[in-house]
N, CA, C and O atoms as a MOPAC input file, in Angstrom:
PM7 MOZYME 1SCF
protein

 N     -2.88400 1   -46.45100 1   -55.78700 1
 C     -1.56500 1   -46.73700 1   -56.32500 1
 C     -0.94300 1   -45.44800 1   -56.87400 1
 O     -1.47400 1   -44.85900 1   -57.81500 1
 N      0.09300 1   -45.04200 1   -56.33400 1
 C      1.07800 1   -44.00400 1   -57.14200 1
 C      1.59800 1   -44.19300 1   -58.57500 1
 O      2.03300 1   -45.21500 1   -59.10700 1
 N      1.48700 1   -43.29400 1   -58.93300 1
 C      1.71000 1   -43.51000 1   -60.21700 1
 C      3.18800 1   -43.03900 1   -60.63100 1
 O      3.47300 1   -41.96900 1   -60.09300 1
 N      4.44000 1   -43.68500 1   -61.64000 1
 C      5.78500 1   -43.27200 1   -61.77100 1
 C      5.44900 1   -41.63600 1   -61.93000 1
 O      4.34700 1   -41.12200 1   -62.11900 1
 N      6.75500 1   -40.98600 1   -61.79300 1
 C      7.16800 1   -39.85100 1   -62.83000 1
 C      7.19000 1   -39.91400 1   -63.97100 1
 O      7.58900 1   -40.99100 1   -64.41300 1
 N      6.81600 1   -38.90200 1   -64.92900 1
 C      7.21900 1   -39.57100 1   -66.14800 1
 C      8.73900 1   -39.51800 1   -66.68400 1
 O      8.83800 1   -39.74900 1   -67.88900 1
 N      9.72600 1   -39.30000 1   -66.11800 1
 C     10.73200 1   -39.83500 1   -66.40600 1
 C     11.38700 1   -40.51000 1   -66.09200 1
 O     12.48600 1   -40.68300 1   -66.61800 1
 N     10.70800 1   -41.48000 1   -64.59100 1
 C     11.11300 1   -43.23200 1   -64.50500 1
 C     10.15700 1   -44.05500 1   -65.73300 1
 O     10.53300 1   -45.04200 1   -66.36700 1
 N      9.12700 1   -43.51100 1   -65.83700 1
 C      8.42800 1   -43.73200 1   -67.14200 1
 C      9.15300 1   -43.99600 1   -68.74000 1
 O      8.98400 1   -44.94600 1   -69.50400 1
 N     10.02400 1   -42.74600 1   -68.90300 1
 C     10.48300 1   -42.79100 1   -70.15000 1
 C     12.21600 1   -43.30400 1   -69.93800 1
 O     12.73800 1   -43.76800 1   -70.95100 1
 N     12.91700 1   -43.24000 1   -68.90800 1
 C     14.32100 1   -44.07600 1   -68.62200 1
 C     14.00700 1   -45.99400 1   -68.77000 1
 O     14.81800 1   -46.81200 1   -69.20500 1
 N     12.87400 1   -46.22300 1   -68.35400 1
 C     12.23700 1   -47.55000 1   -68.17900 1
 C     12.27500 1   -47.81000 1   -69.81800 1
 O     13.02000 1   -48.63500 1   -70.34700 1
 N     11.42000 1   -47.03200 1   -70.46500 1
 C     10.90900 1   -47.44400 1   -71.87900 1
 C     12.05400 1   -47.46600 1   -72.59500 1
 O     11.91300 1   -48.24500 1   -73.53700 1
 N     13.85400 1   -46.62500 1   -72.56700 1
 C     15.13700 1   -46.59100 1   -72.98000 1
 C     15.83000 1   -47.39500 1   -72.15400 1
 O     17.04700 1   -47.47700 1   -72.31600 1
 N     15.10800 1   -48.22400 1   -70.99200 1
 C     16.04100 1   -49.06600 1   -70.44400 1
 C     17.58100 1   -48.08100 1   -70.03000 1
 O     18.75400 1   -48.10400 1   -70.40200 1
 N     17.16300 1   -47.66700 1   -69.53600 1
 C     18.77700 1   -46.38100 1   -68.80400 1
 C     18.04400 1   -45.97900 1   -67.78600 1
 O     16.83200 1   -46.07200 1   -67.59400 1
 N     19.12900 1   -45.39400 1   -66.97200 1
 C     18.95400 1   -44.53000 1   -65.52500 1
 C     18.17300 1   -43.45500 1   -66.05300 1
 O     18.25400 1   -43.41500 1   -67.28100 1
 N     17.52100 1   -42.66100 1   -65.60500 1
 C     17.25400 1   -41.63300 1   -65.25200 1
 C     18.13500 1   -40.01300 1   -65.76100 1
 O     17.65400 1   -39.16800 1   -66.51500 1
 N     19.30100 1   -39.96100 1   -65.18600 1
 C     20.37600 1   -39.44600 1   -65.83800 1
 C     20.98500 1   -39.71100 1   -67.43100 1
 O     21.75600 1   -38.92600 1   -67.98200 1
 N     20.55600 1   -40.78100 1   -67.95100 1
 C     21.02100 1   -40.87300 1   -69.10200 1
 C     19.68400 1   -40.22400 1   -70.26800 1
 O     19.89800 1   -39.25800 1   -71.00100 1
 N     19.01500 1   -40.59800 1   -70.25100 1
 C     17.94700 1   -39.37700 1   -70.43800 1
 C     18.52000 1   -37.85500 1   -70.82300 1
 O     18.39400 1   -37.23900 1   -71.88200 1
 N     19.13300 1   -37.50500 1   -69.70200 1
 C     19.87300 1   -36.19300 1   -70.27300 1
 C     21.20300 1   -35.92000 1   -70.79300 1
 O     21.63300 1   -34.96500 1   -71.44100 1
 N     21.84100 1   -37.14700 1   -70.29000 1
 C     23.64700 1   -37.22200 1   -70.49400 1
 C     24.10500 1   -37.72600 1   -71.68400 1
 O     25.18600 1   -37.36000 1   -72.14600 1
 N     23.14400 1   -38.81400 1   -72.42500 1
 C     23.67800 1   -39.54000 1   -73.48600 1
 C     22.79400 1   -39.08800 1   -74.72700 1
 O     21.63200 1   -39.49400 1   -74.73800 1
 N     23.07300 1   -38.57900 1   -75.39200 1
 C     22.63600 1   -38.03800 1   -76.52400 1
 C     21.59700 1   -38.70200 1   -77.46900 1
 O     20.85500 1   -38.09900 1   -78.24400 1
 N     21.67400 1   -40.22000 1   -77.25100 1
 C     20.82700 1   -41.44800 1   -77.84200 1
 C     19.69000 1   -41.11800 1   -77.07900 1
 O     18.66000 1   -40.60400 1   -77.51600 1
 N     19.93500 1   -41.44500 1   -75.90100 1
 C     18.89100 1   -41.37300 1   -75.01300 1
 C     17.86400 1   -40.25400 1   -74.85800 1
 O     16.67100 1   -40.54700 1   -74.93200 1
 N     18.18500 1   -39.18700 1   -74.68100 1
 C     17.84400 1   -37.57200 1   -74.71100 1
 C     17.01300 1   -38.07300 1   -76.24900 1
 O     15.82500 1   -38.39400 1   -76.25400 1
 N     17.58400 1   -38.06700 1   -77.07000 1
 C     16.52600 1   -37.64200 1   -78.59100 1
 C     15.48100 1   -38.84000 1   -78.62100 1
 O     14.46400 1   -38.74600 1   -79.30900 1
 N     15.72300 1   -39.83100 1   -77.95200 1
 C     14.38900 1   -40.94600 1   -78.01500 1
 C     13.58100 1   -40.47400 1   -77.13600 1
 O     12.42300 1   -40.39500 1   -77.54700 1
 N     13.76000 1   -40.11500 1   -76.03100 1
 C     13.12000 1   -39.73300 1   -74.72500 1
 C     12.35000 1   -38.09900 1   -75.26900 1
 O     11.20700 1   -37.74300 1   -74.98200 1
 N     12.99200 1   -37.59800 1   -75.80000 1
 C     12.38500 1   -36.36800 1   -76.23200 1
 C     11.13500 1   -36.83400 1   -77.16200 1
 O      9.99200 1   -36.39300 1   -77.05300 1
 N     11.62000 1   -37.91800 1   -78.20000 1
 C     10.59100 1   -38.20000 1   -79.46000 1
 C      9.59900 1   -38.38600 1   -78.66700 1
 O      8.58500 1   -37.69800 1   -78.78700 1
 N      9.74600 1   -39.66100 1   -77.40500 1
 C      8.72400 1   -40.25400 1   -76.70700 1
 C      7.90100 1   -39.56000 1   -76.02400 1
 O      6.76000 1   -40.02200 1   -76.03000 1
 N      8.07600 1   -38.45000 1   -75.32700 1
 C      7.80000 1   -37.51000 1   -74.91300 1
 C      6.84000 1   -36.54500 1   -75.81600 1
 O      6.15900 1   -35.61500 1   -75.38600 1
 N      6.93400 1   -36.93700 1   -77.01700 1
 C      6.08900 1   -35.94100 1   -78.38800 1
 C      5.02800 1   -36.42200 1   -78.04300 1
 O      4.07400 1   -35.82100 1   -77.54800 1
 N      5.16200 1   -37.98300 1   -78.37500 1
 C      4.17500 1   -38.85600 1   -78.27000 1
 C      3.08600 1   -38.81600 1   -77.75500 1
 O      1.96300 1   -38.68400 1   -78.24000 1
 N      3.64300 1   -39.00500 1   -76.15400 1
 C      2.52300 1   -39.06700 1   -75.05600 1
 C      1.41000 1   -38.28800 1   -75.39900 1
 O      1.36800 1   -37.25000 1   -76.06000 1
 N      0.66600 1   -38.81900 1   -74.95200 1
 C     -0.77200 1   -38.40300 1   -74.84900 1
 C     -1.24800 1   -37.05900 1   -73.12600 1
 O     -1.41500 1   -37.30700 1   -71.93200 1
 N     -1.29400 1   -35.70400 1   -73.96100 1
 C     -1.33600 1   -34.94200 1   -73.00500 1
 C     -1.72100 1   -35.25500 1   -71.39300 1
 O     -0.98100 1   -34.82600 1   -70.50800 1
 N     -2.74700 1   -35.91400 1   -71.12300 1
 C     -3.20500 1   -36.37700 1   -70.34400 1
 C     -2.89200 1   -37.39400 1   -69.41600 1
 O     -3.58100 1   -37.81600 1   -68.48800 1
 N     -1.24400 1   -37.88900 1   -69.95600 1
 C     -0.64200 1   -38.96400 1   -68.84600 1
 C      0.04100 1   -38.52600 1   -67.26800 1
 O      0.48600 1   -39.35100 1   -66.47100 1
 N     -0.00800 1   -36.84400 1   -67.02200 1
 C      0.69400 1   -36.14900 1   -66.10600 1
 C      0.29100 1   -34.99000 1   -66.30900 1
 O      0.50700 1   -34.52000 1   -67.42600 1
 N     -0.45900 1   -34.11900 1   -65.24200 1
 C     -0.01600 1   -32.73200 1   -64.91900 1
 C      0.78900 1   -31.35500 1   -65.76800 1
 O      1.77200 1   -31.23300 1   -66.49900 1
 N      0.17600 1   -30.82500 1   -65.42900 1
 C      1.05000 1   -29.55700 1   -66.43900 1
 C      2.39000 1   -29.23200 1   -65.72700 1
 O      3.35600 1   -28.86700 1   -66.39700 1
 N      2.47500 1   -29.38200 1   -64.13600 1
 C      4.08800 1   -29.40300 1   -64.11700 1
 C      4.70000 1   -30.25200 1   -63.56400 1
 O      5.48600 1   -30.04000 1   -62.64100 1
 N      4.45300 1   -31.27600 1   -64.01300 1
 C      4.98000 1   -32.86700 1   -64.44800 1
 C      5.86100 1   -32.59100 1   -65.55100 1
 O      7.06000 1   -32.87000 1   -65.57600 1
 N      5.08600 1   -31.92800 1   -66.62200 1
 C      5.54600 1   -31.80500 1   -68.47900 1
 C      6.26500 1   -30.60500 1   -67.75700 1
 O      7.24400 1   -30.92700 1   -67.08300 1
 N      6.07600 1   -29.85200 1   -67.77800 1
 C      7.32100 1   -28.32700 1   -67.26700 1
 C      8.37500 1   -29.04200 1   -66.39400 1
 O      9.45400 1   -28.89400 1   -66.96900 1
 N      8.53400 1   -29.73500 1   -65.28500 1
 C      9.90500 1   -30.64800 1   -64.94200 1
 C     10.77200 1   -31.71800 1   -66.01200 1
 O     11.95000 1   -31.93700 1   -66.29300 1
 N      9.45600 1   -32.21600 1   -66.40500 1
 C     10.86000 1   -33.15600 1   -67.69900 1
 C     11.05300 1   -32.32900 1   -68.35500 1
 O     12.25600 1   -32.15700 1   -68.55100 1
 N     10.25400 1   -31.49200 1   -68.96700 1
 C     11.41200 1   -30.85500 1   -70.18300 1
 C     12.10200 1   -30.26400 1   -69.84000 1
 O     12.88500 1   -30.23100 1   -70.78900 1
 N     12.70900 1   -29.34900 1   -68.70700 1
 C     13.61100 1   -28.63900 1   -67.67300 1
 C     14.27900 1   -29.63300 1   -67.83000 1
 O     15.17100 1   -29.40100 1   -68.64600 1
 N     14.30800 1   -30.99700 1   -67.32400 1
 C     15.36400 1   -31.92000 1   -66.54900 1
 C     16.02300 1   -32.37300 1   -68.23900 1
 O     17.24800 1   -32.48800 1   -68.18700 1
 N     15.48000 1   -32.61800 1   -69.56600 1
 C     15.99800 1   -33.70700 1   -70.61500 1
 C     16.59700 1   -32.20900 1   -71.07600 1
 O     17.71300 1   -32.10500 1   -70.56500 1
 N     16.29500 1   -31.11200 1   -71.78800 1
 C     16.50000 1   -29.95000 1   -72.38200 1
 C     17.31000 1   -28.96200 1   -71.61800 1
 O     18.28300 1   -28.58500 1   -72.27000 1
 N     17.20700 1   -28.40900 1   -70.40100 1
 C     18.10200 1   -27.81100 1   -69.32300 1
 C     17.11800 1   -26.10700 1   -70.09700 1
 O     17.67300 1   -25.08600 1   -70.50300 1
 N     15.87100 1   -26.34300 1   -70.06000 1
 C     15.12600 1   -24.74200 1   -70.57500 1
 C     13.75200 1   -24.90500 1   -69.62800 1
 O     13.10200 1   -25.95100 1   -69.61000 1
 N     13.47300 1   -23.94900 1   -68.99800 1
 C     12.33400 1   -23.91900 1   -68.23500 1
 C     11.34400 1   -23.33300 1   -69.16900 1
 O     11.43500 1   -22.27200 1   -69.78600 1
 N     10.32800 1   -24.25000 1   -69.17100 1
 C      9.24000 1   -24.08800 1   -70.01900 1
 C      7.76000 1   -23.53100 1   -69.43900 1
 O      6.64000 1   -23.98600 1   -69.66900 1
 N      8.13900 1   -22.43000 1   -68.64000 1
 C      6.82100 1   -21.91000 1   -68.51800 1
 C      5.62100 1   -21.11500 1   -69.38600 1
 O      5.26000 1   -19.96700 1   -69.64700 1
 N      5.20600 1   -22.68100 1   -69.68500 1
 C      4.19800 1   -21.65600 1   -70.70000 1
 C      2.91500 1   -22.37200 1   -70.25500 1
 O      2.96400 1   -23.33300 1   -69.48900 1
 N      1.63900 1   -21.83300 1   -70.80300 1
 C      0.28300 1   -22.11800 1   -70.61000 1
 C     -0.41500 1   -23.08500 1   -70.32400 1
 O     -1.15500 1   -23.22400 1   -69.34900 1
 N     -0.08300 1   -24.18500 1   -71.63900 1
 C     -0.28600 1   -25.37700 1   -71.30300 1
 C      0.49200 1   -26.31500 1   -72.16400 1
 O      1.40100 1   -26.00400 1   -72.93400 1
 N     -0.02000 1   -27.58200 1   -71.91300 1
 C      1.02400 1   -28.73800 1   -72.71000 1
 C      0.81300 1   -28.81100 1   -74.24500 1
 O      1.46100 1   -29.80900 1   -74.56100 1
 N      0.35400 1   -28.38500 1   -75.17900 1
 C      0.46400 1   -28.76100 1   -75.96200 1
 C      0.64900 1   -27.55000 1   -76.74100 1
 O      0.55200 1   -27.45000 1   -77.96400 1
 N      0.96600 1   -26.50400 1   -75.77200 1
 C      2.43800 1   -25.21800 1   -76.49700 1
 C      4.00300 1   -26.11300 1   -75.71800 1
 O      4.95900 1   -26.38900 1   -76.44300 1
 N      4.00400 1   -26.32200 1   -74.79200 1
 C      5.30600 1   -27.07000 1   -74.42100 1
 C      5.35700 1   -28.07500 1   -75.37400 1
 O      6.45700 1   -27.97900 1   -75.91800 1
 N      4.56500 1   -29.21900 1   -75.97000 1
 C      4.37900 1   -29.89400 1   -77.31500 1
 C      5.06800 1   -28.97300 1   -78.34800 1
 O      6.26300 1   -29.02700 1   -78.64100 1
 N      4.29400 1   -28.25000 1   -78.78300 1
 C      4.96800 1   -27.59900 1   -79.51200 1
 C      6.30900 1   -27.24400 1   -79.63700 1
 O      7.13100 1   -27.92400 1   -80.25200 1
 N      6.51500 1   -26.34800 1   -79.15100 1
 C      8.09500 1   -25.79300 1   -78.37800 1
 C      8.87600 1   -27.02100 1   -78.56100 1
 O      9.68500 1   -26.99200 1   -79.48900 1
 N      8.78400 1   -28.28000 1   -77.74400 1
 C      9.33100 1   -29.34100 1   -77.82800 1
 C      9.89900 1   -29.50500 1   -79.48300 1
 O     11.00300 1   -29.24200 1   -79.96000 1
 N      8.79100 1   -29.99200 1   -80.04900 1
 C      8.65400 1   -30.50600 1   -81.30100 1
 C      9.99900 1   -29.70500 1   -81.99900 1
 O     11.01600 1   -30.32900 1   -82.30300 1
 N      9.84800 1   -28.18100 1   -82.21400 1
 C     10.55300 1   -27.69600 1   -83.15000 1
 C     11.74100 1   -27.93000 1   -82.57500 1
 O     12.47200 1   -28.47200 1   -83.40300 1
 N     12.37400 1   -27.74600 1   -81.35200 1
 C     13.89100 1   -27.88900 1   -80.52100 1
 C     13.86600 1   -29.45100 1   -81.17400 1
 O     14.76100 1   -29.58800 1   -82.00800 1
 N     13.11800 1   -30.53400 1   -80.99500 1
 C     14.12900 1   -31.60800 1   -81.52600 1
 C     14.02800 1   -31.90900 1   -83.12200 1
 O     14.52700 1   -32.96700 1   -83.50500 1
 N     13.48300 1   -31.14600 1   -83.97400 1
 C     13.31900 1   -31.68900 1   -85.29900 1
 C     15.04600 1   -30.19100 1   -85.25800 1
 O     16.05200 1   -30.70100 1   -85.75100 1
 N     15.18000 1   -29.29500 1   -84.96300 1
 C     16.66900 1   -28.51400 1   -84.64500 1
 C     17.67900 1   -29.64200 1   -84.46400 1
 O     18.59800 1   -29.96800 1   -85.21600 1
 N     17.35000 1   -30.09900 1   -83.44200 1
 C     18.37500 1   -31.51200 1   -82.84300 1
 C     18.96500 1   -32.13300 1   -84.07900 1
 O     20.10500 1   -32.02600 1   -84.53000 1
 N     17.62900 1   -33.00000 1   -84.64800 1
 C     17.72800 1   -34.11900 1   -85.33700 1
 C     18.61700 1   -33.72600 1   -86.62400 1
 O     19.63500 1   -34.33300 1   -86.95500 1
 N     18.06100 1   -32.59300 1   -87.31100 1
 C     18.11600 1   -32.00200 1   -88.60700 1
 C     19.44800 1   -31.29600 1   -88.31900 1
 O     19.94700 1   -30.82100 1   -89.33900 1
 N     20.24700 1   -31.07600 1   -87.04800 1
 C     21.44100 1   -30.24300 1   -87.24100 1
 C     21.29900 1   -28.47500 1   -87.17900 1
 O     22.27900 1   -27.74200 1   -87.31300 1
 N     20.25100 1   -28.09800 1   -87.01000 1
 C     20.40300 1   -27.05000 1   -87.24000 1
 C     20.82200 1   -25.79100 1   -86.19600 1
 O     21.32000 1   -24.70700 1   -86.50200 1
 N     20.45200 1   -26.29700 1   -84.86300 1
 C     21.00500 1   -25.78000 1   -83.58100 1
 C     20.87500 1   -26.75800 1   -82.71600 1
 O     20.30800 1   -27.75300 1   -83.17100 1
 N     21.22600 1   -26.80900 1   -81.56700 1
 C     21.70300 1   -27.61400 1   -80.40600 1
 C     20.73900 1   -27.31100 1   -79.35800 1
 O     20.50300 1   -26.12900 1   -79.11000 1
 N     20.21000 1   -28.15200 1   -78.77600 1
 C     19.12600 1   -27.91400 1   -77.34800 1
 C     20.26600 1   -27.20100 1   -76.48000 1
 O     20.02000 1   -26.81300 1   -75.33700 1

């Protein structure tokens, strides 16, 4: 059995397209939180380097997932808190 992308994965769990994920601002910061979440091990290392490219519009080539975790983390607590803009 194939397994989703994880961002028919996380559009499914926000109930939205795919595109809204990145277009609607609600969507994007849940999908990002959800995305904290996950458990490293649900996808590939550039599985995690395509969504965060596709929700953020920043290519995240780095080592492994849980510096892209990272990285993540601080860009949306920026988001949330106002302090700069993804």
């Amino acid at each position: 059995m194939i397994r989703p992308h994880i961002l028919d994965t996380l559009a499914q769990k926000q109930d939205c397209y795919i595109s809204d994920l990145r277009l609607n601002p609600v969507n994007n910061q849940a999908a990002l939180a959800d995305l904290i979440l996950l458990d490293n091990s649900v996808c590939p290392l550039n599985e995690w380097r395509e969504t965060v490219d596709y929700l953020i519009g920043e290519d995240m080539s780095l080592e492994d997932i849980e510096m892209i975790k990272n990285n993540l983390l601080r860009k949306w607590r920026n988001l949330i808190y106002g302090k700069t803009s993804i």
